[in-house]
Structure formats: structure tokens, C-alpha cells
C-alpha positions as CSV (number, residue, x, y, z in Angstrom):
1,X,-35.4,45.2,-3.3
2,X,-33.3,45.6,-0.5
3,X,-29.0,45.1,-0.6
4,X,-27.8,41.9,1.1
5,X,-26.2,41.8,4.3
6,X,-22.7,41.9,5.0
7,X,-22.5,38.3,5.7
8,X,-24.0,37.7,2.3
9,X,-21.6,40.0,0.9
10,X,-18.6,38.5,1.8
11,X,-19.8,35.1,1.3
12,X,-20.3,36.3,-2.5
13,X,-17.3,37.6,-3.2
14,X,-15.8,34.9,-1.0
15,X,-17.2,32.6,-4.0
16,X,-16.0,34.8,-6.4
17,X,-12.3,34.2,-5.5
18,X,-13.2,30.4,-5.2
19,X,-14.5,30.4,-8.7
20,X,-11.8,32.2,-10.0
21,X,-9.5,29.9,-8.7
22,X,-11.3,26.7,-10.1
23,X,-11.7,28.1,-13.4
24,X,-8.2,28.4,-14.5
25,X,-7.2,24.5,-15.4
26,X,-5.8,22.4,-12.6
27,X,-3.3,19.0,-12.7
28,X,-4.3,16.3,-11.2
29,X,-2.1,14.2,-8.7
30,X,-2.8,10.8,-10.1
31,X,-2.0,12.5,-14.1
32,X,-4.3,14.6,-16.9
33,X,-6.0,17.8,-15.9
34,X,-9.5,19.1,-15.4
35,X,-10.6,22.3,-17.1
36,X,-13.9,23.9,-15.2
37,X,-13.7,26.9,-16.8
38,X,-16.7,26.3,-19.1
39,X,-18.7,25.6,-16.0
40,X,-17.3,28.7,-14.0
41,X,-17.2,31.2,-16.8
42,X,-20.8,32.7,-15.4
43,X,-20.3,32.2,-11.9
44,X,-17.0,34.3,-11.4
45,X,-18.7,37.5,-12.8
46,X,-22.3,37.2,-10.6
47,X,-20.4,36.2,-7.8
48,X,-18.6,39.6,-7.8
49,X,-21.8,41.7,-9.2
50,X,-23.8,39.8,-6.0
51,X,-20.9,41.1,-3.3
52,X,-21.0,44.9,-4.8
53,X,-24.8,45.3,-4.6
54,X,-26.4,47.6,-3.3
55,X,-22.9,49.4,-2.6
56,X,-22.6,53.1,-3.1
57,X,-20.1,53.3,-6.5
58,X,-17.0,54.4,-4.6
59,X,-17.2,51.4,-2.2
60,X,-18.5,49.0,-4.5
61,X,-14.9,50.0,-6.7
62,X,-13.1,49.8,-3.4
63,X,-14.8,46.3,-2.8
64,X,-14.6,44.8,-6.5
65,X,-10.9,45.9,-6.5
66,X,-9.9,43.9,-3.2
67,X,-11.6,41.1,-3.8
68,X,-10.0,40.6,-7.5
69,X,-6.9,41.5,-6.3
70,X,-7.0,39.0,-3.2
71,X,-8.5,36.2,-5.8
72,X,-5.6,36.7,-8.1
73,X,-3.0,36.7,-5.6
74,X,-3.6,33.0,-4.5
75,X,-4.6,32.2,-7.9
76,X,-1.1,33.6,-9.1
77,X,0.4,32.2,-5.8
78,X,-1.1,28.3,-6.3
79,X,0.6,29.1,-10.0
80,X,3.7,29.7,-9.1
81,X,3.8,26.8,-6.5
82,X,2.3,23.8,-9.0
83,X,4.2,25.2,-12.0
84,X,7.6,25.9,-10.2
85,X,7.7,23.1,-7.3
């Protein structure tokens, strides 16, 4: 089996960061909230696993790292701005 591309790559751990963001509970503008964590519990972590395949350890880390840290800096960001504004 052969390692994705780097198109692939980033569009996987372009989803990861997506999924992480949808599957912390959101308010909606019309009242309530919607909780998709139950539905994105799976894909966060094969998202990520799919974007470090294939990746030699140290740059697979390097990867995995970035792209957490980059998911949970909007996430944390779009918390601050809904729960503070």
C-alpha cells in the first residue's frame, strides 16, 4: 500500500480540524443548540491517523502536533468569540 499524496494529506488533516471544530456543541442563532459530537467522535481521530500515514515518526509528530494545535486554536478562538461577545 502506498502513502497518500500530499494533497490528500492536507485535505485529511484539513478535515480533522473541521471535525474537531463541529464536535464540540454549537448555539444556534434562532435558540437551542446542536451537539454532533456523537457523530464526529470517530471521524476526528481517522482524520488525523489518515494525514500522518505513511510519514516517517519524527514528521508524522511534527505533522499531528501542528495540525491539533491549529484545530484548537480556532476552536478555542470561535469559543472565546460565541461565549464572550
Amino acid at each position: 500500500m502506498s502513502s497518500p499524496r500530499i494533497p490528500t494529506r492536507r485535505a485529511a488533516l484539513a478535515c480533522y480540524g473541521l471535525a474537531t471544530l463541529l464536535a464540540f456543541p454549537h448555539e444556534l442563532p434562532w435558540g437551542g443548540s446542536i451537539d454532533l459530537g456523537p457523530l464526529f467522535a470517530a471521524v476526528v481521530p481517522a482524520a488525523l491517523v489518515l494525514g500522518i500515514e505513511g510519514l516517517p515518526w519524527r514528521r508524522a509528530g511534527r505533522d499531528a502536533f501542528l495540525a491539533s494545535l491549529l484545530a484548537h486554536l480556532i476552536f478555542f478562538h470561535w469559543f472565546f468569540v460565541v461565549t464572550f461577545e
